[in-house]
C-alpha positions as CSV (number, residue, x, y, z in Angstrom):
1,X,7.1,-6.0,-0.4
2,X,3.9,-5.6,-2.1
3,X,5.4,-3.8,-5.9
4,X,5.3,-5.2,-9.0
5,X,8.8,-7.0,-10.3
6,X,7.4,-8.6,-13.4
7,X,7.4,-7.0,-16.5
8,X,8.8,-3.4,-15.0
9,X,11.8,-1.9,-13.8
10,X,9.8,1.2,-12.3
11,X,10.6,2.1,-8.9
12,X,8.2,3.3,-6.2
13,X,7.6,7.0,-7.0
14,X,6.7,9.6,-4.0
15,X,5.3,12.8,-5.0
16,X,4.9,15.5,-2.7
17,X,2.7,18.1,-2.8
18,X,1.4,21.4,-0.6
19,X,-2.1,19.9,0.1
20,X,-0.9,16.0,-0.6
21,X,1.5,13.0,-0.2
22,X,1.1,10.7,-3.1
23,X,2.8,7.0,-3.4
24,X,2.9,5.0,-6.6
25,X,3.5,1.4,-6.7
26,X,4.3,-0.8,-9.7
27,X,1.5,-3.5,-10.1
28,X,-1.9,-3.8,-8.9
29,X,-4.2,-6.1,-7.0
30,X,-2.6,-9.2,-7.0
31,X,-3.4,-12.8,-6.0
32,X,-6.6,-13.4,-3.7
33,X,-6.7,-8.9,-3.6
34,X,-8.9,-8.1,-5.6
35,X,-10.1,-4.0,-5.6
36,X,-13.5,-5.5,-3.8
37,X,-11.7,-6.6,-1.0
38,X,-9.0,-4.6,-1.2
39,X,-7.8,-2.8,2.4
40,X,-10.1,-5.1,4.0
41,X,-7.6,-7.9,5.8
42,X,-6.6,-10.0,2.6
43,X,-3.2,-10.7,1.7
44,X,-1.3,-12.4,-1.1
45,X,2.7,-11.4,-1.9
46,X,4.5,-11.7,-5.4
47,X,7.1,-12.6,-3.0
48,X,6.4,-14.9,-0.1
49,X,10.1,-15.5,1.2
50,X,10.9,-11.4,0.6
51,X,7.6,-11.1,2.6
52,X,8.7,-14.0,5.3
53,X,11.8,-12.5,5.9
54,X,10.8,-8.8,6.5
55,X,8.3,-10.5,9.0
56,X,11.0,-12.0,10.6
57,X,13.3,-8.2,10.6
58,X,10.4,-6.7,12.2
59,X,9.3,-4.8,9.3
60,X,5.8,-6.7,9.1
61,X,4.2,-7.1,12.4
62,X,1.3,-8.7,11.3
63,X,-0.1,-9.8,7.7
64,X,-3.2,-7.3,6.6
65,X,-2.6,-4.8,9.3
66,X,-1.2,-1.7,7.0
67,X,-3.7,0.2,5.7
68,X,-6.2,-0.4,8.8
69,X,-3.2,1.0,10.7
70,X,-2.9,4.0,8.4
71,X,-6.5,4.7,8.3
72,X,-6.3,4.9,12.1
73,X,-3.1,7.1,12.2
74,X,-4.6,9.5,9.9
75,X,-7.5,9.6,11.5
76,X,-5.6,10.1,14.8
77,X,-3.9,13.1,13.2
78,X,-7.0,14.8,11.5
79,X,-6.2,14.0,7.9
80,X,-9.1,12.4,5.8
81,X,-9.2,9.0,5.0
82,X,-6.3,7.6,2.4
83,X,-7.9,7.3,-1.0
84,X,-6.8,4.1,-3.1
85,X,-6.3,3.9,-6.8
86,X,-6.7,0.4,-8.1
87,X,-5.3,-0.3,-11.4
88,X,-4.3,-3.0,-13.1
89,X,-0.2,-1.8,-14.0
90,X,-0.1,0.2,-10.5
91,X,-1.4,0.9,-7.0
92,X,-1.1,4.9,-5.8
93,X,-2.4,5.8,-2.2
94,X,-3.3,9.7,-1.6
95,X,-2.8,11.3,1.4
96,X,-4.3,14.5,2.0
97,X,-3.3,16.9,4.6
98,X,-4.7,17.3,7.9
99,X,-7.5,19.3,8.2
């Protein structure tokens, strides 16, 4: 829902690694997400009828809830925080194994 489809046929890339989980996302902050307010309950979508319609699936159950879920599942589990890379062609999280 969130990836790039402008200007890039790249696909979602998941790299998996003996101490970490990596996920790399075509495009970056987009919209009213910025990387200051990034994570922190503000949404925009390339896409608002692909995002209405997952919503409506039951893929999204609310707007601006996935990473403060994550960060609570991981914590939940013992793994460190999820760290964010912010650029401008792509958006990776990295998550590290439990401790």
């Amino acid at each position: 829902m969130h990836r790039s489809y402008e200007q890039t046929h790249a696909r979602v890339r998941l790299y998996w690694y003996q101490d970490r989980l990596e996920i790399h996302n075509p495009g970056g902050p987009f919209g009213q997400v910025t990387r200051g307010n990034f994570g922190q309950g503000v949404t925009d979508y390339r896409n608002p009828h692909l995002a209405g319609v997952m919503k409506e699936l039951g893929y999204v159950q609310r707007f601006g809830s996935g990473i403060p879920a994550a960060r609570q599942a991981l914590a939940q589990n013992g793994n460190p925080p999820p760290e964010f890379l912010l650029e401008d062609t792509y958006t990776a999280v990295i998550v590290r194994r439990a401790l």
